[in-house]
N, C-alpha and C positions, 0 to 999 in steps of 0.2 A: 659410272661416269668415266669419260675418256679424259686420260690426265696427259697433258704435255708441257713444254717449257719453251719453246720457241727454238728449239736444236737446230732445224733447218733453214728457218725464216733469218735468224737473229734478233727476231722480236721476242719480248716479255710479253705473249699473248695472252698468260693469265690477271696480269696488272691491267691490262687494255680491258678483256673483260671485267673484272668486278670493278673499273672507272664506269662504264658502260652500263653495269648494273645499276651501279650508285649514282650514277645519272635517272636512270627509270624512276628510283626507289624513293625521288624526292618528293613525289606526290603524296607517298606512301606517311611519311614523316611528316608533311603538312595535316593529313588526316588523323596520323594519330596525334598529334599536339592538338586539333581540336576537340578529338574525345576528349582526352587527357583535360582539359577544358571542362568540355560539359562533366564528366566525372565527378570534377572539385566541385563545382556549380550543387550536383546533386547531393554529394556533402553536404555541402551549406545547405542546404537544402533541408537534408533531416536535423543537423542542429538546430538551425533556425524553428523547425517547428518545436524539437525537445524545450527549447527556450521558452516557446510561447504554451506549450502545454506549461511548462514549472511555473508562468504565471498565470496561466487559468485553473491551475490547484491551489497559488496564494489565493485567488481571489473568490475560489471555492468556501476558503475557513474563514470568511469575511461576510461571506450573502446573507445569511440568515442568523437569525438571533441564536439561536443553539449552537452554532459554530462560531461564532464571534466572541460570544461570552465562555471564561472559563470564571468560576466561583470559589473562594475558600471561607470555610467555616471557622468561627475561632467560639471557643465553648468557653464559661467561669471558670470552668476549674475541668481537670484530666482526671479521668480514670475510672469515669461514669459513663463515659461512652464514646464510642468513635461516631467521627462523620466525615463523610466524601459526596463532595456536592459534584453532577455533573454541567454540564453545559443549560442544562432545561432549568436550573433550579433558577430563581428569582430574590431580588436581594432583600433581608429582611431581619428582624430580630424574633427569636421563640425561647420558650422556656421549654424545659423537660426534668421529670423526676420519674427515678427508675423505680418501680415499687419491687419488684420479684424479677427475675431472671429462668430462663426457662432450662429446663431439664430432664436428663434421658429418665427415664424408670429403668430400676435396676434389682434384680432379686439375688440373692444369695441361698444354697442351701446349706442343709445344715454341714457341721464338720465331717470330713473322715482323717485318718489316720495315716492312709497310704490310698496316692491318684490312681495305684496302676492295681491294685487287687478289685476284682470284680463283684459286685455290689450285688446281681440280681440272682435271684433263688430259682429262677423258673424264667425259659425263654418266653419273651415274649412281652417282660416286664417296660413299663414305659414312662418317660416324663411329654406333660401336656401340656400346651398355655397355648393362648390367644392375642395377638398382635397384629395391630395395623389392618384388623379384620378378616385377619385368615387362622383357622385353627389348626395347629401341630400337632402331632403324636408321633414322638420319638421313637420307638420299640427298639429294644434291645436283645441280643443273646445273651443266657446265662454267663457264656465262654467269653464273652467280650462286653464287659459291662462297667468297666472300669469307671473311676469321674474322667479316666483321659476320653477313654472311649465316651462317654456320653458326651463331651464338650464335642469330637469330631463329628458326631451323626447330628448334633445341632448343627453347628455350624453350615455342614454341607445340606442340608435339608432345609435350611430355616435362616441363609447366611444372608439374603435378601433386608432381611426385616429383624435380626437381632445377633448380637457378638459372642458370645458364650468362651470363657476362657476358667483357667485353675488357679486359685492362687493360696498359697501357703501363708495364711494368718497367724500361727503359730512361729515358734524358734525351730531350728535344728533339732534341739531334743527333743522338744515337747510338741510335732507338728501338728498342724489343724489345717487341711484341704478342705478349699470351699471353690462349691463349681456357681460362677457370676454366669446369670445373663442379662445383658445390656441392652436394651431399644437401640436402634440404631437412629431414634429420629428424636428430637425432644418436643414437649405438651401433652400434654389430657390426653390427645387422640392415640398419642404411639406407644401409651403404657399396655404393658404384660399382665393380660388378665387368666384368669378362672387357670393359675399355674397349679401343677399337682404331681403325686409321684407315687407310683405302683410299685417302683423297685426297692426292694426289701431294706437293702443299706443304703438309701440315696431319701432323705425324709425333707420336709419343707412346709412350714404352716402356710397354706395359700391365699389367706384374707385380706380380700379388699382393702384397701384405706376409705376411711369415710368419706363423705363428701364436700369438708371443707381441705380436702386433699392430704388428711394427716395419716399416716401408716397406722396397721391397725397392728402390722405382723412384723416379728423383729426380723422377719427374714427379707422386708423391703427395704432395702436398705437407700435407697432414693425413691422417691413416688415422683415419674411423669407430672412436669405441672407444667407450664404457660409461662410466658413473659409477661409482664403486664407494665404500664408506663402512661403519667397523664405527660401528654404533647400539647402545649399551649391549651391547658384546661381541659384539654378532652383524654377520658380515660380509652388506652386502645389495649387488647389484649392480641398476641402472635404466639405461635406453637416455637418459633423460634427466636432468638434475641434479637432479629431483624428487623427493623420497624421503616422500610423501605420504601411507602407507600403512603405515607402520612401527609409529608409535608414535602410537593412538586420538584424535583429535583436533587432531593437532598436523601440519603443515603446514613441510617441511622442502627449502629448495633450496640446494644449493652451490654457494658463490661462488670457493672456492682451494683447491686440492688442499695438504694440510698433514701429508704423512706422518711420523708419527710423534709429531703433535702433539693432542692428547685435549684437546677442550676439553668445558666440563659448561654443563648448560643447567637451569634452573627452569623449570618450569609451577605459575603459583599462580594465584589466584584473584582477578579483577581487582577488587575489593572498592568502588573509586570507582564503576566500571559498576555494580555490582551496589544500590549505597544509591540510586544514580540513577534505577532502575529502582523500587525503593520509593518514594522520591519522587514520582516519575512516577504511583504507584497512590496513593499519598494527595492530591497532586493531582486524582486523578480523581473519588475518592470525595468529598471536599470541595466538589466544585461539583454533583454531585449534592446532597449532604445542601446545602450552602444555596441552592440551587433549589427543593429541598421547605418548608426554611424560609422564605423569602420568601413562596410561595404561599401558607403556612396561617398566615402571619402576620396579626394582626387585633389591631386600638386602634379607639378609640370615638372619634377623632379623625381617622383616616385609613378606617377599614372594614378590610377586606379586601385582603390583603397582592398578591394576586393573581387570576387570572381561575379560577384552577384552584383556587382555596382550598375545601378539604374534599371535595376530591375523591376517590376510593376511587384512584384511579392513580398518587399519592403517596404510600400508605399500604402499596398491596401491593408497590412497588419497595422503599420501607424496611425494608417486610418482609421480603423474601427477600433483602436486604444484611444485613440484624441476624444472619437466619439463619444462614448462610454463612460470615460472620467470627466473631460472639458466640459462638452457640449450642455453644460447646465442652464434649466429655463430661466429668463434673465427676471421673469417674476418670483421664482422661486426666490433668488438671491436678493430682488427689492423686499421681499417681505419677511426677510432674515434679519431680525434684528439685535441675534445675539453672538452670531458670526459663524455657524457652522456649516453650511451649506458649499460650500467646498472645499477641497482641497489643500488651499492657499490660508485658507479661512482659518483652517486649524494648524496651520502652520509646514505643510507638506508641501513646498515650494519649487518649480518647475526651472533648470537652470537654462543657460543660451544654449547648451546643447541638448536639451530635451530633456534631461535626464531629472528625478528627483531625490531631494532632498528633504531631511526632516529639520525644523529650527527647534528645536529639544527645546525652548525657553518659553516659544508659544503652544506648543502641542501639550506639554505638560501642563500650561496655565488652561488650556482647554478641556483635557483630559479628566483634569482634579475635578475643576467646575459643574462638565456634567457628560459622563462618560455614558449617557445616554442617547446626547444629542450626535457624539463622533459615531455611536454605533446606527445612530436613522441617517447618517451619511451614507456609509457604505450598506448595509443592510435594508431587505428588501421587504416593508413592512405589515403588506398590504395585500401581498401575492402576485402571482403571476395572472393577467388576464389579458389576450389579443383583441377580445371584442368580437368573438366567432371570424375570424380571419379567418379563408380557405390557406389550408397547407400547399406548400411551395409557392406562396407568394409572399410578400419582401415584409408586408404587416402581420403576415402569423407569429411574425417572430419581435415584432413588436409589442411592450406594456404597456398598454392604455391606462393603470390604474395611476391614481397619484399619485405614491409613494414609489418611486423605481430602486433605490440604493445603488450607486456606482458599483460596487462589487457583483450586485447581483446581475447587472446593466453588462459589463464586463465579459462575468463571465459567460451568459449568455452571447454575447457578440464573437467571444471567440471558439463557442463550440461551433458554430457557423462554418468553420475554416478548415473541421476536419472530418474525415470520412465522406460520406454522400447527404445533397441534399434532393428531399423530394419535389418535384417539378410541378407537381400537380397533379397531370396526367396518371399519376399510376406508377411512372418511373420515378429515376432520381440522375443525376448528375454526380459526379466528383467536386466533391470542396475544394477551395484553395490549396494544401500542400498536396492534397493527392494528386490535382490534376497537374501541378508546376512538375513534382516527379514524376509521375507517367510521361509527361511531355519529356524530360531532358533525358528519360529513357530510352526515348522510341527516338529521339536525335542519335544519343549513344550507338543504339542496335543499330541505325541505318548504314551511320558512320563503320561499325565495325565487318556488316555487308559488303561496302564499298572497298573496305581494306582488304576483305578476304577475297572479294575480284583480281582487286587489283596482284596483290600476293600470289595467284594462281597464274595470272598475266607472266608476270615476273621470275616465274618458276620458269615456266615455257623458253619467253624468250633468254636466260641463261642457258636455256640445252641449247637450241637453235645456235646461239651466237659460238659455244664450246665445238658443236658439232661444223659450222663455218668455218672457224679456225683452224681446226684438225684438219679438213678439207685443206685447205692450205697449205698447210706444213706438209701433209704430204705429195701438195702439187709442187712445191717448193724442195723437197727432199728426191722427188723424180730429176726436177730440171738440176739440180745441182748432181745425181749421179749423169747422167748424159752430156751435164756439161764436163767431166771426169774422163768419162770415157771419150769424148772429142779429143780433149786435150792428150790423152794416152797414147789417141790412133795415131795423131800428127805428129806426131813424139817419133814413131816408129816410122812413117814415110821419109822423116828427115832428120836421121840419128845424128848429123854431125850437129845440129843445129840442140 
């Protein structure tokens, strides 16, 4: 770059130019103030949608019975067994008596002396048993035949299906090593059959227990048996303490076999989860609706509440929220004669600014009353059915059944608004936030196009004008030496002068 000061002229030719620049460059700064613009726009943009996904997830844990309802259990008495009800379960009273509790089989053999001297007389010696329907055969070397060493070649040969450990049943002085193997699974089916032992110093009586399940050999020191438990009169037997399956929802383990002792158990309807979850969806609606407030908010003092103010993407989300929740069939609500059928009805109250509120006095008195009726509010009871509507058109996505539940109505309405929908055709479209941000994108890029023109413009004409000036200065730096030397010559034609 050619750098000057204006030596010759007397002008500040560098201040001239970058005024001159910054003349050009205003168009420049108009442009980017309205990126800068669509920018914030496409911001709001993705919050606004985060907002309205966080309440089409409240209104997700609202559609259906299993997500609406959460359960707790309260039993007579503790210590007979646990219970954890989930969302499926149904509310209701049972009794339960625990008859027997289930358990691993467990064999012990006989004592030794010392874990670590080796037991068998002849390579090749073995212990055998059968579990879980597969057959073992341990083998051993003479040289390594310890009870340590037989617990390790169990284990790693047989670690699937039983635990095999050493435990010293005796004192310090007087030790007695016994090598335990454990079922790893408890009931009838996962006990340790036809067990035996070829190695010399490792003995075990391996007899069955009869088959009322009693040991026959003192070296069972637990026998394999079953849980077993009458549930509201019916007797159910499990290989483990789990009775999981009995009764819809409900989640049942035994903790102490209690015969002859009936204890009764509630499943009700956990009502504090349940308002929590309303909560949680007026919460959600709420910063939606004052996010649309804020942006269409407008004073002659302030402008414009927001970047997005009057925007159609504020209008058509409110839309299909009004729809959804409001829009109730006015015979639905003539033929409500207990008051639940909306909204308002159970005390969930819409303020002057859209927004709502709960009246804790009425929701509650509704709630107690029959917290069945607030759940076929929102909840969808009936299923979803269009009536074979063709895909991509506006009734596919309607439920023609009777029962619709606002939540389920909801949120259906606003999975509509993201990703693509299909057209019919074969194709699909962009939904509402996709296509509002592709749009302020492709404003964005154009605009940043136009800047990058105009910036190369701008470039140019700075050289041009630097290179003009120079010109100058040194046409200006010529005339002022010639005007020097005039003055000098004249100087010398008339020295007195």
């Amino acid at each position: 770059m050619i750098s000057f000061g204006g030596l010759a002229s007397g002008l500040d030719t560098t201040a001239i130019i970058n005024a001159l620049v910054d003349v050009e460059r205003i168009p420049i700064k108009i442009l980017e103030a309205k990126q800068s613009t669509e920018n914030a726009k496409l911001d709001l943009v993705a919050n606004f949608k985060d907002l309205v996904l966080g309440l089409q997830t409240a209104a997700e844990g609202l559609r259906t019975n299993d997500k609406f309802f959460d359960f707790l259990v309260s039993p007579s008495q503790e210590g007979i067994a646990s219970f954890t009800a989930t969302s499926s379960a149904e509310a209701g009273s049972h009794t339960l008596e625990v008859l027997s509790l289930a358990q691993a089989d467990r064999w012990a053999f006989d004592g030794v002396l010392d874990p670590a001297t080796n037991l068998a007389t002849a390579d090749g010696q073995q212990v055998d048993f059968t579990v879980n329907g597969t057959n073992y055969s341990i083998a051993l070397t003479q040289a390594a035949s310890s009870l340590n060493d037989v617990a390790g070649e169990i284990n790693s040969l047989a670690g699937a299906d039983v635990t095999a450990s050493v435990v010293n049943v005796g004192t310090s002085t007087a030790p007695s090593y016994q090598l335990v193997i454990a079922s790893d699974g408890t009931g009838e089916d996962k006990r340790i059959t036809s067990i035996s032992s070829s190695i010399a110093g490792l003995t075990i009586d391996g007899t069955a227990p009869d088959g009322a399940g009693v040991a026959q050999s003192t070296n069972n020191i637990t026998v394999g048996s079953n849980a077993s438990a009458i549930i509201d009169g019916l007797t159910v037997v499990r290989e483990t303490n789990d009775f999981n399956d009995v009764i819809a929802g409900v989640e049942i383990t035994a903790q102490s076999a209690s015969v002859g002792n009936e204890i009764s158990f509630t499943v009700t309807a956990d009502k504090e989860a349940v308002k929590e979850k309303i909560q949680g969806f007026v919460d959600a609606y709420n910063e939606v609706i004052n996010f649309t407030n804020t942006q269409n908010t407008y004073s002659e003092e302030g402008g414009a509440g927001g970047e997005l103010f009057g925007d159609s993407i504020l209008r058509t989300v409110r839309s299909e929220i009004n729809a959804a929740l409001f829009n109730v069939d006015t015979a639905t609500v003539m033929a409500d004669t207990e008051g639940y059928s909306t909204l308002s009805l159970i005390g969930i109250k819409t303020g002057n600014d859209g927004t709502l509120s709960i009246d804790s006095t009425i929701f509650d008195e509704k709630f107690g009353a029959n917290i069945s009726a607030v759940a076929d509010l929102f909840v969808d009871l009936d299923g979803f059915d269009n009536g074979g509507a063709s895909e991509g058109t506006a009734e596919f996505y309607i439920d023609t059944t009777a029962d619709t539940g606002l939540a389920d109505k909801l949120y259906r309405s606003l999975d509509l608004l993201f990703g693509s929908i299909p057209n019919g055709s074969g194709g699909s479209s962009d939904a509402l936030f996709d296509a509002r941000s592709e749009s302020l994108q492709a404003i964005i890029d154009q605009l940043q196009d136009t800047i990058d023109t105009k910036e190369r413009y701008l470039a140019t004409y700075e050289q041009q004008l630097i290179m003009r000036f120079s010109a100058l200065e040194q046409l200006m730096g010529g005339l002022n030496a010639q005007g020097e030397a005039l003055t000098n010559g004249l100087a010398q034609l008339n020295p007195n002068k």
